[in-house]
GURO-420181 format. One record per residue: residue in one letter; x, y, z of N, C-alpha, C in turn. Coordinates in steps of 0.001 Angstrom, whole numbers, plus 500000, padded with zeros to 6 digits. Layout:
// residues N
{residuo=A | nx=X | ny=Y | nz=Z | cax=X | cay=Y | caz=Z | cx=X | cy=Y | cz=Z}
...
This chain:
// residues 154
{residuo=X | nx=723305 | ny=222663 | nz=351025 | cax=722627 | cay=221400 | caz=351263 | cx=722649 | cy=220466 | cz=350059}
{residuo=X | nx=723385 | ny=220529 | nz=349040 | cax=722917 | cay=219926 | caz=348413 | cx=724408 | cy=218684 | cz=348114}
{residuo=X | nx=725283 | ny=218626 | nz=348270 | cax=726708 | cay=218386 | caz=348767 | cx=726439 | cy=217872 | cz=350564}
{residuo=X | nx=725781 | ny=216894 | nz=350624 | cax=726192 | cay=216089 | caz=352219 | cx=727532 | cy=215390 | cz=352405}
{residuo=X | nx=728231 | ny=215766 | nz=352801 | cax=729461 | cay=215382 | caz=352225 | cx=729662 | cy=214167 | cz=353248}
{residuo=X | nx=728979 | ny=214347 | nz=354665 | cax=729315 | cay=213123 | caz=355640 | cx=728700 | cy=211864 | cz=355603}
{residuo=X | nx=727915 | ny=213024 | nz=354508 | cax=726505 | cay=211148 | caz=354491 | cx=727010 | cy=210584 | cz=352751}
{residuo=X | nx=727691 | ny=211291 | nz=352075 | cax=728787 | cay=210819 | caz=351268 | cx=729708 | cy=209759 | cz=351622}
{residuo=X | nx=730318 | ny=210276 | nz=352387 | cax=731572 | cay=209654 | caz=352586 | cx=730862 | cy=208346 | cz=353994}
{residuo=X | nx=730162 | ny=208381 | nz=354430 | cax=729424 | cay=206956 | caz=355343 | cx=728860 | cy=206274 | cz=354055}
{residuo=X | nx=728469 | ny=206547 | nz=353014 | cax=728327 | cay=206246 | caz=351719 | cx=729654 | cy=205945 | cz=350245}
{residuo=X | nx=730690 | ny=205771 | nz=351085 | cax=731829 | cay=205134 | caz=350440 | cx=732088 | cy=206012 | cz=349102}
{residuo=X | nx=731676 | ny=207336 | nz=349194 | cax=731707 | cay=208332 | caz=347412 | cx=731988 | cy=209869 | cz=348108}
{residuo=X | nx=732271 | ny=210212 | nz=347277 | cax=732891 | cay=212184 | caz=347198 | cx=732400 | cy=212291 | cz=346198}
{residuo=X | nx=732662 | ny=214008 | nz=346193 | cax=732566 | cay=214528 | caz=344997 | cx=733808 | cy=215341 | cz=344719}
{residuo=X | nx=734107 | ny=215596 | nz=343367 | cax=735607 | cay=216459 | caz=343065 | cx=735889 | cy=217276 | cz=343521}
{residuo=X | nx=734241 | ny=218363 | nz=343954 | cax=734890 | cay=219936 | caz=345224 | cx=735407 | cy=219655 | cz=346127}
{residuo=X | nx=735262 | ny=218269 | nz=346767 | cax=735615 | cay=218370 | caz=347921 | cx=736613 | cy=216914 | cz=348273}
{residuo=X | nx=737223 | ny=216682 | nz=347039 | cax=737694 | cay=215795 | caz=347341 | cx=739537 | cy=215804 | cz=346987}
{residuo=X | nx=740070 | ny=215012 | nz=347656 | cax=741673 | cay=215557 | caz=347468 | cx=742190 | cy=213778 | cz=348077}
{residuo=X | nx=743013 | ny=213583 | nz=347157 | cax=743952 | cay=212287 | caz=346968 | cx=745141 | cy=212298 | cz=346212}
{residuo=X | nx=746132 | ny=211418 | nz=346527 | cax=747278 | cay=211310 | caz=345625 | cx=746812 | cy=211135 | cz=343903}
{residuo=X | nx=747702 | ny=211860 | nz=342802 | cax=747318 | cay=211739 | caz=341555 | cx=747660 | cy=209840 | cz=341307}
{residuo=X | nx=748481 | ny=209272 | nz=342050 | cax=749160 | cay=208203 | caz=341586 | cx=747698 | cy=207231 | cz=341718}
{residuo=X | nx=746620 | ny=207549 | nz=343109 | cax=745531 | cay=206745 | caz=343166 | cx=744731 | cy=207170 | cz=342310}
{residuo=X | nx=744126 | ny=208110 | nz=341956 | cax=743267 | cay=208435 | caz=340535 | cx=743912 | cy=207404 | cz=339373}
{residuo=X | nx=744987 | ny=207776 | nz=339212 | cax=745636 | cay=207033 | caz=337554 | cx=745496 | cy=205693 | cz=338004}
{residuo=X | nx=745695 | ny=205071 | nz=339288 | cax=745716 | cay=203207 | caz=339386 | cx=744049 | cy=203259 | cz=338964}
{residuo=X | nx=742880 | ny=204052 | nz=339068 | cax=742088 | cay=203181 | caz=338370 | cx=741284 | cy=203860 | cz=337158}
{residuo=X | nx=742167 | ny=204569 | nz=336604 | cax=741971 | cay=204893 | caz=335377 | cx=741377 | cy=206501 | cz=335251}
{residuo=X | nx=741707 | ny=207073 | nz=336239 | cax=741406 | cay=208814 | caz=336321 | cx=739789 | cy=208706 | cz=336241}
{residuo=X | nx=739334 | ny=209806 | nz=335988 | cax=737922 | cay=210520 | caz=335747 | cx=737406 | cy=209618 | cz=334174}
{residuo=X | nx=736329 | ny=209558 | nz=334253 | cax=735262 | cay=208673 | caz=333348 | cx=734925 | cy=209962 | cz=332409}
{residuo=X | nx=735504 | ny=210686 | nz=331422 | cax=735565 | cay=211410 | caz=330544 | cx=734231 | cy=211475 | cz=329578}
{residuo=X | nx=733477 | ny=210360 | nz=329283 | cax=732701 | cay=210038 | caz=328820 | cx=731204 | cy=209898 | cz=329099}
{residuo=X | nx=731493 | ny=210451 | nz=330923 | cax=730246 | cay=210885 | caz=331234 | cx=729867 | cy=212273 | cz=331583}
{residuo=X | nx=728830 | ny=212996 | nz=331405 | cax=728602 | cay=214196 | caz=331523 | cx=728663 | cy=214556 | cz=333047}
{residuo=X | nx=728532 | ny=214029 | nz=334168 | cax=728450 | cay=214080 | caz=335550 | cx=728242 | cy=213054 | cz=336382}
{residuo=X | nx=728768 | ny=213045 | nz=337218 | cax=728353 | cay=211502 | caz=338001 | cx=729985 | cy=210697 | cz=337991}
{residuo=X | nx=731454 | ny=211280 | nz=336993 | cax=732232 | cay=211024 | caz=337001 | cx=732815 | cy=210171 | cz=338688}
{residuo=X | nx=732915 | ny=211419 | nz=339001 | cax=733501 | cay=211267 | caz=340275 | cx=732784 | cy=210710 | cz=340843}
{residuo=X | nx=731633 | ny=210248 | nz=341416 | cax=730732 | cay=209696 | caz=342142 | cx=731392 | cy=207904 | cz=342168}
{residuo=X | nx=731279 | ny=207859 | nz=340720 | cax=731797 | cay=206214 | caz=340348 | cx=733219 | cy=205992 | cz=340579}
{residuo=X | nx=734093 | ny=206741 | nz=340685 | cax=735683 | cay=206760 | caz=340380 | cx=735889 | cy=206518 | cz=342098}
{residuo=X | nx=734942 | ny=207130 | nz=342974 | cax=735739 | cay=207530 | caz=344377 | cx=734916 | cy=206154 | cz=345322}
{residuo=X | nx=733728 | ny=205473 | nz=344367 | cax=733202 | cay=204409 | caz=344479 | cx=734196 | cy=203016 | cz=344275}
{residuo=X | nx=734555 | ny=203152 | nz=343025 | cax=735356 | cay=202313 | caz=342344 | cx=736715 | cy=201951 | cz=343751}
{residuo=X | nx=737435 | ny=203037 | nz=344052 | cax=738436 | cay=203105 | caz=344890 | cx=737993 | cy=202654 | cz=346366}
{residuo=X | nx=736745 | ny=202881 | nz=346589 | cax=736155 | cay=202520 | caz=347886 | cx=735902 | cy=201118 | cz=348146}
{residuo=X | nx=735858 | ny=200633 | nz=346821 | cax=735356 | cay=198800 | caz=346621 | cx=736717 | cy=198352 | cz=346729}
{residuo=X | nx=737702 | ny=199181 | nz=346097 | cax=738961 | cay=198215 | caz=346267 | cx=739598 | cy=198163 | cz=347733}
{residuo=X | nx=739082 | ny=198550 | nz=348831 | cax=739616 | cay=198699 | caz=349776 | cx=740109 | cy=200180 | cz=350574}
{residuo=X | nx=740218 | ny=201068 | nz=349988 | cax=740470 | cay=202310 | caz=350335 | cx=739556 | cy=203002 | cz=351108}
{residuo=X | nx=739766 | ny=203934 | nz=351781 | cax=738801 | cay=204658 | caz=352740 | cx=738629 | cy=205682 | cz=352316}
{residuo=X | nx=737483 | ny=205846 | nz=352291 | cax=736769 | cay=207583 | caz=352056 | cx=736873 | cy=208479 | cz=353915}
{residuo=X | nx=737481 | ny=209371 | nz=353840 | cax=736963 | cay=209730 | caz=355174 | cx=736558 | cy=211512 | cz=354647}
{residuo=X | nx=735810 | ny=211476 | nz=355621 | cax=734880 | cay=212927 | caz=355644 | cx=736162 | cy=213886 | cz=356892}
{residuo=X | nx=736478 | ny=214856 | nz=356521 | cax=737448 | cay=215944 | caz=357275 | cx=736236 | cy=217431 | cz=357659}
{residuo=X | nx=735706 | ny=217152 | nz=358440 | cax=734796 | cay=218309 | caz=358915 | cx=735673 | cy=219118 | cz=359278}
{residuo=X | nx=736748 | ny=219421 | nz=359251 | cax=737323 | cay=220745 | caz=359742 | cx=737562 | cy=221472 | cz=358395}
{residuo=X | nx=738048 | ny=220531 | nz=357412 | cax=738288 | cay=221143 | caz=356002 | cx=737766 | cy=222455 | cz=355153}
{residuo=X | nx=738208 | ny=223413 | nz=354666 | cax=737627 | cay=224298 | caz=354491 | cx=737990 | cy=224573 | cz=352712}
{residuo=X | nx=737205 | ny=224207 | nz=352012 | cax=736647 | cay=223684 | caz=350854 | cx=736267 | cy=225545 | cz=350208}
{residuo=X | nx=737063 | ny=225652 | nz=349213 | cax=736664 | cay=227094 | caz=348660 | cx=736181 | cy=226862 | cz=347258}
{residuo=X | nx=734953 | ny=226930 | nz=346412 | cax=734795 | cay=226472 | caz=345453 | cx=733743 | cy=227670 | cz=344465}
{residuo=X | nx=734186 | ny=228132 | nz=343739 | cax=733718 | cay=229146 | caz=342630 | cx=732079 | cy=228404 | cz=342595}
{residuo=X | nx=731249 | ny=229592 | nz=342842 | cax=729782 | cay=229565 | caz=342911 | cx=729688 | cy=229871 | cz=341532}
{residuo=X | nx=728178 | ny=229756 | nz=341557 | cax=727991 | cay=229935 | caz=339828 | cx=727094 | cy=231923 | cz=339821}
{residuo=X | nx=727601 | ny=232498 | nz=339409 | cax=727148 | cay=233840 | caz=339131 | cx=726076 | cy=234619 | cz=338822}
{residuo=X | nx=725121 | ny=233750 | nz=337870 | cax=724326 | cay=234066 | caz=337290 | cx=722842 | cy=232715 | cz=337163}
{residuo=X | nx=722435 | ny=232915 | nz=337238 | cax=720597 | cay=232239 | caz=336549 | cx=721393 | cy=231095 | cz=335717}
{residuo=X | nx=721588 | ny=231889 | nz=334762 | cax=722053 | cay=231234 | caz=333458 | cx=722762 | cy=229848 | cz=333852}
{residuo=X | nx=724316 | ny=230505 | nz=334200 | cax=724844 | cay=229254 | caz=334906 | cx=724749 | cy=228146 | cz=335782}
{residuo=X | nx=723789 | ny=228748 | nz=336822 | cax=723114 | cay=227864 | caz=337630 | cx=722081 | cy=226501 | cz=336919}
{residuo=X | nx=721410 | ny=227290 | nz=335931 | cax=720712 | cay=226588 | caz=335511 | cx=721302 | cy=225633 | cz=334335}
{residuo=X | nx=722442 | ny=225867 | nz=333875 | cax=723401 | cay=225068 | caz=333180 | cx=724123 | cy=223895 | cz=333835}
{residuo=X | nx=724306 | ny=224376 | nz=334737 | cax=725211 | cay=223117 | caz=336135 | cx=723311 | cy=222115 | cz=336752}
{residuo=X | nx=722828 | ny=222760 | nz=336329 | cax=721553 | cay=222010 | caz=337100 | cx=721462 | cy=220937 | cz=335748}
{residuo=X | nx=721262 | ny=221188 | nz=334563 | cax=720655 | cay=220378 | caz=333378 | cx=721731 | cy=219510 | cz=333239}
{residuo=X | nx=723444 | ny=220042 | nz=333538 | cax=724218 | cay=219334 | caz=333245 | cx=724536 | cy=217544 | cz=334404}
{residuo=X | nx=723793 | ny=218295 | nz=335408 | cax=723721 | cay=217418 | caz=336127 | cx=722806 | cy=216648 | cz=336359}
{residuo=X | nx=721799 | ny=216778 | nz=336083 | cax=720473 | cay=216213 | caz=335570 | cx=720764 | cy=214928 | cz=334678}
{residuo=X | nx=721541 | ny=215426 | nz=333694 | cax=722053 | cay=214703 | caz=332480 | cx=722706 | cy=212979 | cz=333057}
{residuo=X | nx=724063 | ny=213908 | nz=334045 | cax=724353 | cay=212572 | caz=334351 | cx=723628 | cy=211746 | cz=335570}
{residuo=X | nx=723103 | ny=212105 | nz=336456 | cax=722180 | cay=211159 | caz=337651 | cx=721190 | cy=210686 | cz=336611}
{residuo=X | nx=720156 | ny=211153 | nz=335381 | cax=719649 | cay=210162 | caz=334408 | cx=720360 | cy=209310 | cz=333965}
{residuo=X | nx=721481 | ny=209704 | nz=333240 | cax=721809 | cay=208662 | caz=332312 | cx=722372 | cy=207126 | cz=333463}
{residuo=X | nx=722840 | ny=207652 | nz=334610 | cax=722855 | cay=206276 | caz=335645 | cx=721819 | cy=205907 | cz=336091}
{residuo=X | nx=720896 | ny=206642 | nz=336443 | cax=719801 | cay=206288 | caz=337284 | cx=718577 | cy=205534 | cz=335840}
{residuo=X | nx=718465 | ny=205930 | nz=334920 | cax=717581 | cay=205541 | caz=334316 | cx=717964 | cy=204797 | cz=332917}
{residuo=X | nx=718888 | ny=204930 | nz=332472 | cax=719503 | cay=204755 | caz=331135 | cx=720450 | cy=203368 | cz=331539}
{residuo=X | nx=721592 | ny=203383 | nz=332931 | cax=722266 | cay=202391 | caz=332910 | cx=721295 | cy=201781 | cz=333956}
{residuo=X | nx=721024 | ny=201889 | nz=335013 | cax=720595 | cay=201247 | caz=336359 | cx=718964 | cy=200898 | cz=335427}
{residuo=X | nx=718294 | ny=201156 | nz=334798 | cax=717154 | cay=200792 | caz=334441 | cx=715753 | cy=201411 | cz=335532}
{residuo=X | nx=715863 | ny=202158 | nz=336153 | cax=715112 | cay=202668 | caz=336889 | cx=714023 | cy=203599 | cz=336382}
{residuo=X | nx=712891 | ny=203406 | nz=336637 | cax=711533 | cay=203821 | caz=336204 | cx=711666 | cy=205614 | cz=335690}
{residuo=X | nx=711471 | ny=205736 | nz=335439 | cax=710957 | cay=207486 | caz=334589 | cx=710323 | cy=208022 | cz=335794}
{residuo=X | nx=709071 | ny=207939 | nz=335981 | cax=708006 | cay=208400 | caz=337210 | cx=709144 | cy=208114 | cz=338260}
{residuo=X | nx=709488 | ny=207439 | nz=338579 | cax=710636 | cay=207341 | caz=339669 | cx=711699 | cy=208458 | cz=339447}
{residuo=X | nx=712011 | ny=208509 | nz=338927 | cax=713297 | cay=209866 | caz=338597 | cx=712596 | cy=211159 | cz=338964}
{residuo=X | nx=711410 | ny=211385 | nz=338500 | cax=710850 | cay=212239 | caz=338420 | cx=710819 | cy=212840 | cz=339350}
{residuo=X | nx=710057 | ny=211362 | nz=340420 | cax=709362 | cay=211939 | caz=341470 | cx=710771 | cy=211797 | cz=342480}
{residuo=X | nx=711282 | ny=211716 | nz=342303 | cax=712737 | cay=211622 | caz=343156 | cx=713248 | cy=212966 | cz=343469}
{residuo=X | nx=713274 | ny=213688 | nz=341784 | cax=713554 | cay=215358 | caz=341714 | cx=712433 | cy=215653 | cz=342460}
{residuo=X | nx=711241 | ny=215539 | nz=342762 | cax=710192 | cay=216683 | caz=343625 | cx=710559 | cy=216290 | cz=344882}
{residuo=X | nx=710739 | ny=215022 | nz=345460 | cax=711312 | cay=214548 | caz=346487 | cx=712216 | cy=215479 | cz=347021}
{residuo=X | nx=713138 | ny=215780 | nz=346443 | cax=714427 | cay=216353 | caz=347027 | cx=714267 | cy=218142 | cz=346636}
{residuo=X | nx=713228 | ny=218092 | nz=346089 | cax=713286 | cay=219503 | caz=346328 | cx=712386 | cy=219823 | cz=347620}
{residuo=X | nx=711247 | ny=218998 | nz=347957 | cax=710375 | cay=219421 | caz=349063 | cx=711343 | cy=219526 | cz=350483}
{residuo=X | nx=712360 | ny=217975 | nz=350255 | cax=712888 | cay=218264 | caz=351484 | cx=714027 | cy=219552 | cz=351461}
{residuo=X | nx=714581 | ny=220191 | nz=350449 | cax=715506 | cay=221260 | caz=350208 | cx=714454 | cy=222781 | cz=350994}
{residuo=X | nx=713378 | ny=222276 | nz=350068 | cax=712307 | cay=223562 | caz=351008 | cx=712566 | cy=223415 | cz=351996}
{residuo=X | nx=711972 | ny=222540 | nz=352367 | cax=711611 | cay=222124 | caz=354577 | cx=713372 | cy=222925 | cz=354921}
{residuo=X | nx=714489 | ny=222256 | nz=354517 | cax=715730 | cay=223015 | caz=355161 | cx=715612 | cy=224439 | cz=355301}
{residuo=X | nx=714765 | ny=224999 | nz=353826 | cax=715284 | cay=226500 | caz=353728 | cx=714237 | cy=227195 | cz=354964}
{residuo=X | nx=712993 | ny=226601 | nz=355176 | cax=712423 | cay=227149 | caz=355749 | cx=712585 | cy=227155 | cz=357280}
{residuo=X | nx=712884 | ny=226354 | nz=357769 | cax=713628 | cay=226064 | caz=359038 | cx=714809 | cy=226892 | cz=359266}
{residuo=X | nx=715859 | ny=227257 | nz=358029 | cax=716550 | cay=227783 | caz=358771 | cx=716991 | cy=228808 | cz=358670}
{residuo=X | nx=716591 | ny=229360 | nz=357395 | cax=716927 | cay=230633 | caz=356728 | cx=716296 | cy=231563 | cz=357647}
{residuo=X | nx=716521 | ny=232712 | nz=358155 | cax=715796 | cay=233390 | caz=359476 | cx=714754 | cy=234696 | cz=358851}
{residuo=X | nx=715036 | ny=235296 | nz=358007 | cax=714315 | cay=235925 | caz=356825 | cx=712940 | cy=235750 | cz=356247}
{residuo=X | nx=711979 | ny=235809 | nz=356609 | cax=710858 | cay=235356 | caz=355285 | cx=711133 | cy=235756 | cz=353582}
{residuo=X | nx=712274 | ny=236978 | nz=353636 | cax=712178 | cay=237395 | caz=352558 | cx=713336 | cy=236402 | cz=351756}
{residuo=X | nx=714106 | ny=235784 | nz=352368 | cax=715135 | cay=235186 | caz=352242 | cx=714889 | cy=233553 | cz=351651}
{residuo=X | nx=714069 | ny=233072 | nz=352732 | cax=713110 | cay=231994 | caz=352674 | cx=712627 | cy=231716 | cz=351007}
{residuo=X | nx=711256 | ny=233175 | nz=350985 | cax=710466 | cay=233239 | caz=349736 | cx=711581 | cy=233004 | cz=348366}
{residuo=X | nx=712692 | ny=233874 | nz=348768 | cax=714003 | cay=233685 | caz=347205 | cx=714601 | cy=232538 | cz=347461}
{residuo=X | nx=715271 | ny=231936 | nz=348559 | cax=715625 | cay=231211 | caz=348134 | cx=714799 | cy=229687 | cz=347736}
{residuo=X | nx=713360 | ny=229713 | nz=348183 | cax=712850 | cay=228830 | caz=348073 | cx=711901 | cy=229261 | cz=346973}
{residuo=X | nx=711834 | ny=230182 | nz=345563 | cax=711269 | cay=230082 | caz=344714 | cx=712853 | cy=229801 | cz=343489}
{residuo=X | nx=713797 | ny=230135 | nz=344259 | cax=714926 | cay=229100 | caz=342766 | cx=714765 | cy=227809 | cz=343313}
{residuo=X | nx=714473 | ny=227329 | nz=344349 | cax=714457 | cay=225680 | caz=344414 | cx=713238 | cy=225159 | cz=343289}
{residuo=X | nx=711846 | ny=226129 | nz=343488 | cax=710887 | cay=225621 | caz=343277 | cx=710926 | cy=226068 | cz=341216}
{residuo=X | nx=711837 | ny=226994 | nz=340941 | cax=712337 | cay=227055 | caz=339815 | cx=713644 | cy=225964 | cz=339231}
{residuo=X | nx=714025 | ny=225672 | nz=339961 | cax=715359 | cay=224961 | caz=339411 | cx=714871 | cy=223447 | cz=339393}
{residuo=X | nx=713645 | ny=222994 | nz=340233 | cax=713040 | cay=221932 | caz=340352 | cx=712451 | cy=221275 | cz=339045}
{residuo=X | nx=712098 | ny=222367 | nz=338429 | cax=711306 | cay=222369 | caz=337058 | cx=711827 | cy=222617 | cz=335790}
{residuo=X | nx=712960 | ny=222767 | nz=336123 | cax=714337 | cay=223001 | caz=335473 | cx=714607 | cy=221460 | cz=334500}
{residuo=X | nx=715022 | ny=221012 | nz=336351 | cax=715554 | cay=219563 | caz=336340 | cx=714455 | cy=218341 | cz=335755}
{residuo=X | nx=712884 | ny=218532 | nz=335868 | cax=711793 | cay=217753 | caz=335502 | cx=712375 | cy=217914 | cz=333460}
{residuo=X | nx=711995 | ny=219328 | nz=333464 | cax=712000 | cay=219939 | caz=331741 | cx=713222 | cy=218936 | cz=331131}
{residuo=X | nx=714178 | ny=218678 | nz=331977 | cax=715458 | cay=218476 | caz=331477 | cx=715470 | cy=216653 | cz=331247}
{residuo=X | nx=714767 | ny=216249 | nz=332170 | cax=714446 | cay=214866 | caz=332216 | cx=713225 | cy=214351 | cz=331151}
{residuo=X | nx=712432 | ny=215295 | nz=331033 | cax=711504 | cay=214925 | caz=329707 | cx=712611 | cy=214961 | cz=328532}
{residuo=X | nx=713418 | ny=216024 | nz=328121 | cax=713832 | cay=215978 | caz=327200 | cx=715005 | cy=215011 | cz=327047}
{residuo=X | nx=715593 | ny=214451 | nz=327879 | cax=716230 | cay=213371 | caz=327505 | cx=715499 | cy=212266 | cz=327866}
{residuo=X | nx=714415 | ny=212006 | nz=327965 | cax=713624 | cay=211010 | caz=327816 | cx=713068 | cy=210794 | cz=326553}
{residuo=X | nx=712591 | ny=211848 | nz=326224 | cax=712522 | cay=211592 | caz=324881 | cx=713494 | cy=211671 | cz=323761}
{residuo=X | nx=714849 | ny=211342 | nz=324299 | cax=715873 | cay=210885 | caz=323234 | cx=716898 | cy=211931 | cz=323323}
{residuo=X | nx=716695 | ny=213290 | nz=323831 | cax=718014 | cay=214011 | caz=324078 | cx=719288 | cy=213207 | cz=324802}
{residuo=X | nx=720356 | ny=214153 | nz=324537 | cax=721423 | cay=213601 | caz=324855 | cx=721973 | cy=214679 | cz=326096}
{residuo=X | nx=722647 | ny=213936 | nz=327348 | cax=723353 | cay=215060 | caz=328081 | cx=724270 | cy=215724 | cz=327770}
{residuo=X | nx=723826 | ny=217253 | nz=328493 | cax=724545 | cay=218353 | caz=328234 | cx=726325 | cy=218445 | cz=328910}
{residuo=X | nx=727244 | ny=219060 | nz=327941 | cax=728187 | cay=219236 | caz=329158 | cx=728170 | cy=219903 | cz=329739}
């Protein structure tokens, strides 16, 4: 759930797991944004969408993409990404702090409501909905600290 890829792409953006184009259209507008910690692709498949190009969503597609293994890592891909939706959302776009914030609890309550609806398990439910309610606080910790002047992680 956390990858909507249809409400992406009705939203004119991808992301790199799941996204596949000629190399010749990446290089016409200047490849991947190197200089940002995450959020690269978001702007690049944006960028291409303004010039006229179509994003289309392939629901049959079958997308194989290396999970992350461990706590550790998970929680590394969480801060790293944290990093870049701040530095657009609050750093370039100018958007409120308390707003970011409450944006991350936002999207974790509704991540609950999914797990609980559909996960069929209570025991399943309780885990996977105490790393949401851990990784939630993850992402807050991670937003104080580059609020107060940290820099994003790669």
């Amino acid at each position: 759930f956390s990858f909507k890829q249809a409400e992406n792409a009705l939203n004119r953006v991808c992301v790199t797991a799941n996204w596949t184009s000629g190399l010749d259209l990446i290089k016409k507008f200047g490849g991947f944004d190197a200089s940002v910690k995450s959020g690269g692709d978001h702007r690049l498949a944006a960028q291409i969408a303004a010039a006229g190009y179509r994003v289309v969503y392939a629901r049959n597609a079958i997308v194989r993409h290396p999970a992350r293994t461990d706590f550790q890592e998970l929680t590394r891909k969480r801060r790293r990404v944290i990093g870049g939706v701040f530095t657009t959302q609050c750093r370039v776009r100018r958007k409120p702090f308390a707003w970011f914030v409450g944006s991350l609890v936002k999207e974790t309550l509704l991540r609950l409501r999914t797990v609980i609806r559909e996960l069929p398990l209570a025991r399943d439910r309780l885990r996977v909905g105490g790393l949401l309610v851990v990784l939630c606080g993850v992402s807050v910790a991670e937003a104080c600290r580059l609020r107060l002047g940290g820099e994003p992680q790669r």
